[in-house]
Biotite code that builds the C-alpha atoms (Angstrom):
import biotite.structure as struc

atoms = struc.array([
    struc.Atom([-276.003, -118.292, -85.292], chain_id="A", res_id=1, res_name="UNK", atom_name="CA", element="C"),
    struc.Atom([-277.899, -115.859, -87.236], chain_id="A", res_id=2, res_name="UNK", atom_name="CA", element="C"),
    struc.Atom([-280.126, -114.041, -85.619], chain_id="A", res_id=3, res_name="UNK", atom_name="CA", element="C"),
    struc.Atom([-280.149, -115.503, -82.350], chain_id="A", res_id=4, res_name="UNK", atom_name="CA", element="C"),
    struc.Atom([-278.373, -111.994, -81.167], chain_id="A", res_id=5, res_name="UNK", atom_name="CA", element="C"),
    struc.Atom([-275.113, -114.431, -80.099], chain_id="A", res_id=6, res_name="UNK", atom_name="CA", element="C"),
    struc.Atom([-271.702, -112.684, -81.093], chain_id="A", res_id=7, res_name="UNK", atom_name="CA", element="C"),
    struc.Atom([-269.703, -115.389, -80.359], chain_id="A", res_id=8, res_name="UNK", atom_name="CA", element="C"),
    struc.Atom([-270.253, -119.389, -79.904], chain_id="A", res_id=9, res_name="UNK", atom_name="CA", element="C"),
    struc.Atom([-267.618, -121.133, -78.208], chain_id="A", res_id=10, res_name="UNK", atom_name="CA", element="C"),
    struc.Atom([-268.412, -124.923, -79.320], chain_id="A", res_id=11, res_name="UNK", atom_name="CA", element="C"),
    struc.Atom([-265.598, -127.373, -78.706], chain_id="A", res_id=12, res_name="UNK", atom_name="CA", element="C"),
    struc.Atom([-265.298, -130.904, -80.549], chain_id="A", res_id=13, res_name="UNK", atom_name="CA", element="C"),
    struc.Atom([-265.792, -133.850, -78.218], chain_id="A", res_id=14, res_name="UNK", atom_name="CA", element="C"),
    struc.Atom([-262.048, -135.354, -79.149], chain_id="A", res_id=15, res_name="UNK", atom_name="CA", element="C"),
    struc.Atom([-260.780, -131.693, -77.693], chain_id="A", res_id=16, res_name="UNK", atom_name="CA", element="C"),
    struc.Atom([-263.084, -132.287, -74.866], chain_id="A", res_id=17, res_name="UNK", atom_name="CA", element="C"),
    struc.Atom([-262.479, -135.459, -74.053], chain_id="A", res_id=18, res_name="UNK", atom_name="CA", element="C"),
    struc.Atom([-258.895, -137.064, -75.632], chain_id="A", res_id=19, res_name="UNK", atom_name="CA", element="C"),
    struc.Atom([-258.804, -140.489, -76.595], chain_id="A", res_id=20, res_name="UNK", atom_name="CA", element="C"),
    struc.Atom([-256.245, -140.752, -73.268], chain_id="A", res_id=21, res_name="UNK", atom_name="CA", element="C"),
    struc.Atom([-259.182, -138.844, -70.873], chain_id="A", res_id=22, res_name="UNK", atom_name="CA", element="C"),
    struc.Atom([-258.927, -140.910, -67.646], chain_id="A", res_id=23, res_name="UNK", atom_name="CA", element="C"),
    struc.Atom([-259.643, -137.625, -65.185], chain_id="A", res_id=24, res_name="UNK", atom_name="CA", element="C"),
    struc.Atom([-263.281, -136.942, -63.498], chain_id="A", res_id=25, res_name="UNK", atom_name="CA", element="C"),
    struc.Atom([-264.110, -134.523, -60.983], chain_id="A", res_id=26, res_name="UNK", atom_name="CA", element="C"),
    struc.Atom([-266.099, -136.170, -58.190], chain_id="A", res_id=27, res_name="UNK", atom_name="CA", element="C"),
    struc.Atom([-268.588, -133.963, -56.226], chain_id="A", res_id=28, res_name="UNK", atom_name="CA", element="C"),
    struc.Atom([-268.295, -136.820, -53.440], chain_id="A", res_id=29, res_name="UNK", atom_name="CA", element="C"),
    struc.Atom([-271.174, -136.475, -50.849], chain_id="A", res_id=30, res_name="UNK", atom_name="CA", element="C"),
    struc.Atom([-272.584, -133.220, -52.521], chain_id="A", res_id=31, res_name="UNK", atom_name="CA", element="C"),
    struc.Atom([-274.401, -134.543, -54.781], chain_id="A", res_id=32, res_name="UNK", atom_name="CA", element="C"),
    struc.Atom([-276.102, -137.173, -52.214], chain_id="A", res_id=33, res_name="UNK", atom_name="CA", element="C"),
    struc.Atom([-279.298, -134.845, -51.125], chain_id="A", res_id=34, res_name="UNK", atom_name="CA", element="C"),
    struc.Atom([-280.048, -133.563, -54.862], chain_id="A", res_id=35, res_name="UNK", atom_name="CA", element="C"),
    struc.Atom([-281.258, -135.949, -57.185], chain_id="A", res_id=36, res_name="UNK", atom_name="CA", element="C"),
    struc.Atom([-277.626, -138.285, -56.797], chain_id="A", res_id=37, res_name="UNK", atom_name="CA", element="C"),
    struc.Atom([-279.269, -141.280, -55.290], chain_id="A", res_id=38, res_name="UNK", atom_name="CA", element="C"),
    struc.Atom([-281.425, -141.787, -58.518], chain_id="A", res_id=39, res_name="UNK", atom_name="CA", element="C"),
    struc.Atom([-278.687, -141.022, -61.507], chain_id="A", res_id=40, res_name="UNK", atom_name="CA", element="C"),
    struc.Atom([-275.489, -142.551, -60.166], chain_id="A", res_id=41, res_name="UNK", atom_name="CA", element="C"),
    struc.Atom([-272.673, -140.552, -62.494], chain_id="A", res_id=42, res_name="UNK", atom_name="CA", element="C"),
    struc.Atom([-274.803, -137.493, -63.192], chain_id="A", res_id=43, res_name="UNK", atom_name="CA", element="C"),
    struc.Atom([-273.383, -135.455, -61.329], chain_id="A", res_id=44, res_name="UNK", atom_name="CA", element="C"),
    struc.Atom([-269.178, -136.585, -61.286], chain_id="A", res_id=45, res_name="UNK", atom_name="CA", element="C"),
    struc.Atom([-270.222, -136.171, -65.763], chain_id="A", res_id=46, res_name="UNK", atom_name="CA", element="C"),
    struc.Atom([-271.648, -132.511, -64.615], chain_id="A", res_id=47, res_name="UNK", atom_name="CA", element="C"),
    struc.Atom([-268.673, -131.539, -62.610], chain_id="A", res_id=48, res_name="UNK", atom_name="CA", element="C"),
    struc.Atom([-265.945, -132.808, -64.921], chain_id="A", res_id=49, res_name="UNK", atom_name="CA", element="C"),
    struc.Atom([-267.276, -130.937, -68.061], chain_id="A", res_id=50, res_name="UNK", atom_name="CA", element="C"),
    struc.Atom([-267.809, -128.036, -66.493], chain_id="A", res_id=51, res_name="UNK", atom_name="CA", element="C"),
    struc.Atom([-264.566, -128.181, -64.642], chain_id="A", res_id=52, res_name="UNK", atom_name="CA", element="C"),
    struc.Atom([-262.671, -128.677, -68.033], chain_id="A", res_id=53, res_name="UNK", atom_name="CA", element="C"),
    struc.Atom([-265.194, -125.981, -69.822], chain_id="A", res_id=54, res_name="UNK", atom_name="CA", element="C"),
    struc.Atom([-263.579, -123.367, -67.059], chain_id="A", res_id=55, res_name="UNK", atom_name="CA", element="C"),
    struc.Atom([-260.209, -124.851, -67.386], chain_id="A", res_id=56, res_name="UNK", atom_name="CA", element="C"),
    struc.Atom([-260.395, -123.984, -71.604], chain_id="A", res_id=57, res_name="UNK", atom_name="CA", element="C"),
    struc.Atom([-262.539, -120.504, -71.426], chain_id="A", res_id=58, res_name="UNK", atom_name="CA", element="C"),
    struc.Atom([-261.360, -119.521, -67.607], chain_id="A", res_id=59, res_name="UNK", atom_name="CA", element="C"),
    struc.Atom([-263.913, -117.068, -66.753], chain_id="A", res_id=60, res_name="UNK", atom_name="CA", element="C"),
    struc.Atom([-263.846, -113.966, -64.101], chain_id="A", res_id=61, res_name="UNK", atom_name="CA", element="C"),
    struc.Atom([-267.490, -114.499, -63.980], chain_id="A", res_id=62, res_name="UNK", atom_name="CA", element="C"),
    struc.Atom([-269.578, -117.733, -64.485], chain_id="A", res_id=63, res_name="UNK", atom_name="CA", element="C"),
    struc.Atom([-273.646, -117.355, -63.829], chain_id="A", res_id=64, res_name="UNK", atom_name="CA", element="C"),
    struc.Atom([-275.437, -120.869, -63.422], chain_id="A", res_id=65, res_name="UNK", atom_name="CA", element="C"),
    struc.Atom([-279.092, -121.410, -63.731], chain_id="A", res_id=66, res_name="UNK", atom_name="CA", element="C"),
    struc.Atom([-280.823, -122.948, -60.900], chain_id="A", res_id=67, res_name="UNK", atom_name="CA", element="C"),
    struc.Atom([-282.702, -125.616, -62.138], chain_id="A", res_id=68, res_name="UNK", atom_name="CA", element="C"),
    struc.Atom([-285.954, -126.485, -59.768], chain_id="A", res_id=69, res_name="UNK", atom_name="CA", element="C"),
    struc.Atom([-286.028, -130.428, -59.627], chain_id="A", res_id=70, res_name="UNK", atom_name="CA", element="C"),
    struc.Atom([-289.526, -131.975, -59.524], chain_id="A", res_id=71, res_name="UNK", atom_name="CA", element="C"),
    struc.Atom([-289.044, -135.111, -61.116], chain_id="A", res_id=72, res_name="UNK", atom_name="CA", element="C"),
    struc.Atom([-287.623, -136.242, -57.693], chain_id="A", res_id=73, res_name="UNK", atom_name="CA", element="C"),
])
């Protein structure tokens, strides 16, 4: 990525991401229920798995998540 100032890009294929034999999710179970849940059914469990499995590959000390302000609720 030239000149974007990025050293390294860590930027899996989907088949290493998700195997043609993928049958696990990660379910944020009632979590998810007072964010926007109620209105995208599966957003969230899709969320949780990917980033579950992008920890799982890269495992981190440190992770820092954006807070994303929700007004389309």
């Amino acid at each position: 990525m030239p000149g974007s100032g990025v050293a390294i890009l860590f930027a899996p294929d989907a088949q290493e991401v998700y195997p043609s034999n993928f049958e696990t999710f990660v379910g944020p179970g009632d979590l998810a229920k007072p964010l926007c849940g109620a209105f995208r059914p599966g957003h969230f469990r899709g969320v949780a798995t990917v980033v579950c499995k992008l920890f799982n590959m890269v495992q981190p000390h440190v992770a820092f998540l954006a807070r994303r302000m929700f007004s389309n609720a």
